[in-house]
C-alpha positions as CSV (number, residue, x, y, z in Angstrom):
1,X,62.5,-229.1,-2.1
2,X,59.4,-229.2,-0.1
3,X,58.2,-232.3,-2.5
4,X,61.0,-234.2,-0.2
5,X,60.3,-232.6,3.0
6,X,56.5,-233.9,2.7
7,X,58.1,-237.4,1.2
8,X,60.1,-237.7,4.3
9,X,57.6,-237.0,6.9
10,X,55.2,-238.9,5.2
11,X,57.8,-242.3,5.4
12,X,58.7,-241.2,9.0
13,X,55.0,-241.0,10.1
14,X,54.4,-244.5,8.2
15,X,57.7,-246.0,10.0
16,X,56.2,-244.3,13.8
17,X,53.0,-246.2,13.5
18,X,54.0,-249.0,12.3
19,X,56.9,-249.3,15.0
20,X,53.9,-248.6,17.3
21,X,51.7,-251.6,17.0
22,X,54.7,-254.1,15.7
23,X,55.4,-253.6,19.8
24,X,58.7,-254.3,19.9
25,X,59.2,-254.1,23.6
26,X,56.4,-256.6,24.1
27,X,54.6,-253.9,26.2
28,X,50.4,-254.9,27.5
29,X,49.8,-250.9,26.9
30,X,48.6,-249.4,24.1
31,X,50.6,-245.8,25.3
32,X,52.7,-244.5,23.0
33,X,55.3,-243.7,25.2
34,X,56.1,-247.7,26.5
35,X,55.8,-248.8,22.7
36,X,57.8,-246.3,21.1
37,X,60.0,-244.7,23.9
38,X,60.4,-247.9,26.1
39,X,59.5,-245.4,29.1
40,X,56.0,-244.6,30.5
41,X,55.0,-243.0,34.0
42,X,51.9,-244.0,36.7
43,X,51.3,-242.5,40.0
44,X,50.5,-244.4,42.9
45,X,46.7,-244.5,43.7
46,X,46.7,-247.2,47.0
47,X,48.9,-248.1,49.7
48,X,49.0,-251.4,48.7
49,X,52.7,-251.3,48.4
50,X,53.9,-249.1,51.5
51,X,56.2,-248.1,52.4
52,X,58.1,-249.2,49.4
53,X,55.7,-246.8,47.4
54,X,52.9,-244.6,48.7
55,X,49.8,-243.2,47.8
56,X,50.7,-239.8,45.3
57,X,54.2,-241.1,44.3
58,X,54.9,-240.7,40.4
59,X,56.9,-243.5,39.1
60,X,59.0,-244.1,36.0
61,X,58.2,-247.8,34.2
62,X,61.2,-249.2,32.2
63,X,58.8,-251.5,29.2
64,X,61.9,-252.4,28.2
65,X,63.1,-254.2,30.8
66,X,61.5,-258.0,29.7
67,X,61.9,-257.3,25.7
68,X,65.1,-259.6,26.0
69,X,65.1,-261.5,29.6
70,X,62.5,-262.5,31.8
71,X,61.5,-260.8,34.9
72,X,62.7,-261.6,38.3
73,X,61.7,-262.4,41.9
74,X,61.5,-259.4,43.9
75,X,61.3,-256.7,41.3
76,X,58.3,-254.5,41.1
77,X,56.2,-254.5,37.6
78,X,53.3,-252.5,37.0
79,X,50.4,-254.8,34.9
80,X,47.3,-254.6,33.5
81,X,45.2,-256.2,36.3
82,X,43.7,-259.2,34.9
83,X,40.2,-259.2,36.0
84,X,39.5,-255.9,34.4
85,X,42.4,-255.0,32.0
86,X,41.6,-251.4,32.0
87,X,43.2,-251.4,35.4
88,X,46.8,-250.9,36.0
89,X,48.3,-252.0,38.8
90,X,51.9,-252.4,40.6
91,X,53.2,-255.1,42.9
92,X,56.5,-257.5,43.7
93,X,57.2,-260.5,41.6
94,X,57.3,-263.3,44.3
95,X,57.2,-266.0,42.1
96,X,58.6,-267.1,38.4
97,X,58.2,-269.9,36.3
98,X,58.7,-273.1,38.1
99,X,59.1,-271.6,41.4
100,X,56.8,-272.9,44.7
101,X,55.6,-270.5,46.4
102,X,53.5,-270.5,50.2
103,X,53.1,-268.4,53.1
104,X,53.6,-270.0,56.5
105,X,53.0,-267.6,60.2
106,X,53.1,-264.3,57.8
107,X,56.5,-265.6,55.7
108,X,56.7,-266.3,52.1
109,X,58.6,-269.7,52.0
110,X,60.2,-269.5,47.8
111,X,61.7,-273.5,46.7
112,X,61.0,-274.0,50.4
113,X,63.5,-270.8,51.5
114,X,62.2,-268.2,54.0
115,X,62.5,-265.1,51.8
116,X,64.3,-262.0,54.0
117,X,61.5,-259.1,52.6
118,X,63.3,-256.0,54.2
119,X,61.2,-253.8,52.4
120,X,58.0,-255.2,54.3
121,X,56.3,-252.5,57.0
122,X,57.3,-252.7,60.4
123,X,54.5,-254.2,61.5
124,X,53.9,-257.5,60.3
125,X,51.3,-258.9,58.8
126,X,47.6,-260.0,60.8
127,X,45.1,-261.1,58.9
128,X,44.8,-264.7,57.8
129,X,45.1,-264.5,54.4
130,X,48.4,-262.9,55.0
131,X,49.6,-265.4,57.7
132,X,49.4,-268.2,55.3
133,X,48.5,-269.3,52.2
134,X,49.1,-273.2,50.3
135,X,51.6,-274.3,48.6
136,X,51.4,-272.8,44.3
137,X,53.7,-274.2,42.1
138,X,53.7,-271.3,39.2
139,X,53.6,-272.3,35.6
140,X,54.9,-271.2,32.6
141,X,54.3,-267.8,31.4
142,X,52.6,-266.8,34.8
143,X,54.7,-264.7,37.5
144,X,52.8,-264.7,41.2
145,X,52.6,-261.2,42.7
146,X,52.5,-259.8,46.1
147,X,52.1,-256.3,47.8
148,X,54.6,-254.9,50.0
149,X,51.5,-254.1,52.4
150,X,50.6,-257.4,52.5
151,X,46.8,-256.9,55.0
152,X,46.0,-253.9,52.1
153,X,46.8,-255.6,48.9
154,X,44.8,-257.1,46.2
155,X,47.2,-259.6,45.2
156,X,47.7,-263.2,43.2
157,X,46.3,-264.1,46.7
158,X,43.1,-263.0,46.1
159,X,43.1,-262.9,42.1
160,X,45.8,-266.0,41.3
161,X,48.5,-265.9,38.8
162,X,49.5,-263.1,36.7
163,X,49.8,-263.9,32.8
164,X,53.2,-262.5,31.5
165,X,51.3,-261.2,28.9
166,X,49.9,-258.9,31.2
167,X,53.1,-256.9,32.2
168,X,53.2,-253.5,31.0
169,X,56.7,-252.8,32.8
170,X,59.6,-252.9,35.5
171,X,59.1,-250.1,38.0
172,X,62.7,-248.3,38.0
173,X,62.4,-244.9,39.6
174,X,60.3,-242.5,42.1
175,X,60.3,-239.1,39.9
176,X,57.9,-237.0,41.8
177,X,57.0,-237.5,45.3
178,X,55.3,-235.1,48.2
179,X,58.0,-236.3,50.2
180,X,61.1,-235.3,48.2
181,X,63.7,-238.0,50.2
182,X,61.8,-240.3,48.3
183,X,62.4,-239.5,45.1
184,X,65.1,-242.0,43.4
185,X,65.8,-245.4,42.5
186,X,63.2,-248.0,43.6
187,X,64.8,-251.3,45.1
């Protein structure tokens, strides 16, 4: 009896790993919990993306969420930041495949359409690299990324386009924040 009991953990243990780095989410994270749970958790280090979220939030990351279909504008992924991939960080998806993309006094014009960003601070945006910014058209397998805080974000702006490859998840939920009103679904 225990012959079978070791047999079976020892196949379970061999089907685990293997599930682990076959990747079948198509997760850029080596943690166990994205690969094998489709799940994994970050907490907010910058402002970047105020007030959307702040500085301490925890947040729940569905790697899931681009196994099957690709990401869209306006939802928030958390990526391995491509200048030093041992960096995560979070922003919005402004721009897919084949959009074009540029910023014109402080608005993001998408296919030439003024994009309504209500989740942008109150105060708008001063500094010149967030007041405008040349046309980009966005090629395949990139995605262009903004932060909600656009004067205190370290963005495709600064760094260009972000490779799909790159995107460790869609940012679903606010499970721990100092501010408890905060805590819920993430728009």
């Amino acid at each position: 009896m225990k012959r079978w009991i070791i047999i079976a953990l020892l196949l379970a243990s061999v089907g685990v790993i293997g599930l682990y780095f076959l990747n079948p989410y198509g997760t850029a994270t080596w943690d166990p919990r994205a690969r094998l749970l489709g799940v994994t958790t970050f907490r907010i280090a910058s402002m970047s993306m105020a007030p959307t979220l702040v500085t301490g939030d925890f947040i729940l990351v569905q790697s899931t969420a681009y196994a099957a279909k690709p990401p869209k504008n306006g939802e928030l992924v958390v990526f391995r930041f491509p200048r030093d991939r041992s960096l995560t960080y979070v922003s919005r998806i402004a721009g897919a495949p084949g959009d074009k993309l540029s910023i014109q006094a402080g608005i993001v014009y998408l296919n030439g359409t003024a994009l309504h960003e209500m989740y942008l601070p109150i105060q708008p945006p001063t500094e010149p690299y967030s007041l405008s910014m040349s046309e980009v058209v966005i090629p395949p397998g990139h995605l262009f990324v903004l932060g909600d805080n656009r004067d205190n974000s370290n963005d495709s702006r600064f760094w260009g386009l972000l490779p799909l490859d790159d995107v460790i998840g869609k940012v679903t939920y606010i499970w721990l924040s100092e501010d408890t009103k905060r805590i819920g679904k993430v728009h």
